[in-house]
C-alpha positions in Angstrom: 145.7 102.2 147.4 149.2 102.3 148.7 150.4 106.9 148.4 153.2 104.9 145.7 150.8 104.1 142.9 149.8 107.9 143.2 152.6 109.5 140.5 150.0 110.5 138.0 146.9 110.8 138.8 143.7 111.2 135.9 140.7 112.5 137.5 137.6 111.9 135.7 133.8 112.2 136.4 130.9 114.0 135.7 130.6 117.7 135.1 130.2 119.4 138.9 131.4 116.5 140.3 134.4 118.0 142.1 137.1 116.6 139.9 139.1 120.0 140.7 138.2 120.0 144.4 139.5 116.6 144.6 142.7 117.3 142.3 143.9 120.3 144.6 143.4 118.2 147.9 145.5 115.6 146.2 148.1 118.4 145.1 148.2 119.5 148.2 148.7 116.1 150.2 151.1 114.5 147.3 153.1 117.8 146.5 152.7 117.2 142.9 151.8 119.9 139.7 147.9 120.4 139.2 147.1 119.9 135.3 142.9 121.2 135.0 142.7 119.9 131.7 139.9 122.9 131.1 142.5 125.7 130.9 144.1 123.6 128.5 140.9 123.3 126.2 139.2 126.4 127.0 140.3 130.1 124.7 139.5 133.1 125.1 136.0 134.0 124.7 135.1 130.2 125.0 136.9 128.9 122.0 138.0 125.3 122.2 141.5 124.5 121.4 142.0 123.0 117.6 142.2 118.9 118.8 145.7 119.0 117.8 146.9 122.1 119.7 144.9 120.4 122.7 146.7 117.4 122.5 150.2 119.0 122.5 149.1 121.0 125.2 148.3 117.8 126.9 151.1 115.9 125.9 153.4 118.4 127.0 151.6 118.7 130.7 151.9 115.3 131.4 155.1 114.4 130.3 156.4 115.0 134.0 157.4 112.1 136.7 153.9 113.4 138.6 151.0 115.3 138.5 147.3 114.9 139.0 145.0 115.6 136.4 141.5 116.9 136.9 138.9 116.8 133.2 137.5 113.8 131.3 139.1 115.1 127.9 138.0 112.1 125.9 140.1 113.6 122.8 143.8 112.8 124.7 142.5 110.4 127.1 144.9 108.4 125.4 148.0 110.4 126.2 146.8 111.1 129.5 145.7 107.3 130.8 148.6 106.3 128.7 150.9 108.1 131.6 148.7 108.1 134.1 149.3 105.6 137.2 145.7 105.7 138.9 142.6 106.8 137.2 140.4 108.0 140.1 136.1 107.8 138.8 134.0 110.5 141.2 130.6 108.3 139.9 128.5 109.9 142.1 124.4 109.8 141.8 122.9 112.5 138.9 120.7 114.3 141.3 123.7 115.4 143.1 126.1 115.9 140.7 123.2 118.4 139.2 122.7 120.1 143.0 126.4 120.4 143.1 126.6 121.8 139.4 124.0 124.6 140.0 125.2 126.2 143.0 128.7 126.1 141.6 127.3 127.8 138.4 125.5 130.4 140.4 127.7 131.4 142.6 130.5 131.3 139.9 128.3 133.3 138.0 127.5 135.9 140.6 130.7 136.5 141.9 131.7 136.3 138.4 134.5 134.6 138.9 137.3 133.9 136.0 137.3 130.7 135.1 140.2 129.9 132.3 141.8 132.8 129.9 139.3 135.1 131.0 136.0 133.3 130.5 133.0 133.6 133.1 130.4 131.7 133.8 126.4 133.1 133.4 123.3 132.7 135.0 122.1 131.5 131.5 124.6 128.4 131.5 122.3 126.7 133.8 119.4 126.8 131.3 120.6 128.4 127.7 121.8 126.7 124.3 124.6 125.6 126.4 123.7 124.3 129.6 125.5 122.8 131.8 122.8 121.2 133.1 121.8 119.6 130.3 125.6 118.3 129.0 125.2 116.3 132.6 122.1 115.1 131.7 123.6 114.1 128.6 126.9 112.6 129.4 126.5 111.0 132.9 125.1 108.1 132.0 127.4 107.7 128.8 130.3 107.5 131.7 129.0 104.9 133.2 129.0 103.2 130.1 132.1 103.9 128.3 134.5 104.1 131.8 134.0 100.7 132.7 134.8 99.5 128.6 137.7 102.0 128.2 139.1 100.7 131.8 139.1 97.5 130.8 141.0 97.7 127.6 144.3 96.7 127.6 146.2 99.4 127.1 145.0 100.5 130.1 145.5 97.7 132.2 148.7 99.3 134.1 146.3 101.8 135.9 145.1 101.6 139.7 141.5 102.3 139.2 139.8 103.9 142.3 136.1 104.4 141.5 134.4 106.8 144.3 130.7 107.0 144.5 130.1 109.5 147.3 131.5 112.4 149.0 131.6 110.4 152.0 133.5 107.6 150.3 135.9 110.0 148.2 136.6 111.5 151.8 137.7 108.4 153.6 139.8 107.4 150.3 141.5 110.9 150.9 142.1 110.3 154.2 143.4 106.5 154.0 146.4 108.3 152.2 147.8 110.1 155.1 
């Protein structure tokens, strides 16, 4: 894909699958704003943004000429693949995207670093009520089913779609855009 399809860039994937990473390398080679569509969702304390707060937040981030977006925020994908010029898919194999996903949470949680508006994570988030862990278990596979039909419908038809599978191949992609 040619650097001038690259205006506005949505950045979806599984949970842990280096959806930020990837945004910031892109940041920095496209000189563009970074939107992490989790500080937009994520309060205080953990409390999500009310759906219509979220999507003002959204729709205000991305009304820009270009940016690169990094969360799968199914409630504005809408408003975000409805500006977007390239959707870019990490769909990278579940064992790991949970290898990836429990080192991050451990050493996020050690070093207990601040994540958005003050939130941490824990050692629990691996294994508690709300692991991490297991909302990959849970939503991987529901990806790879709804990307594809979402993709193809046609109000979406305007976007490049670059759909990654490794860290190898979401490396070379990076580099063919030098």
């Amino acid at each position: 894909m040619a650097r001038q399809g690259l205006q506005r860039i949505a950045i979806v994937g599984a949970t842990g699958s280096g959806k930020t990473r990837l945004a910031l390398a892109l940041v920095q080679r496209l000189a563009v704003p970074h939107i992490e569509l989790d500080a937009l969702f994520w309060g205080p304390g953990w409390q999500a943004a009310a759906r219509d707060v979220f999507r003002a937040r959204v729709a205000a981030a991305v009304a820009g000429p270009a940016w690169v977006a990094d969360g799968n925020a199914h409630l504005a994908r809408d408003i975000i693949w409805g500006r977007a010029t390239a959707v870019v898919w990490l769909d990278y194999a579940l064992p790991l995207v949970l290898w990836r996903l429990a080192k991050r949470t451990a050493r996020r949680a050690l070093t207990e670093e601040e994540l958005w508006n003050g939130n941490r994570q824990r050692l629990r988030d691996l294994f508690g009520h709300n692991s991490v862990l297991l909302w990959v278990l849970q939503s991987h596979f529901r990806h790879r089913r709804e990307y594809p039909a979402e993709l193809a419908r046609p109000e979406y038809k305007h976007l490049a779609v670059v759909r990654l599978r490794s860290p190898r191949e979401t490396e070379r992609w990076l580099i063919s855009l030098n």
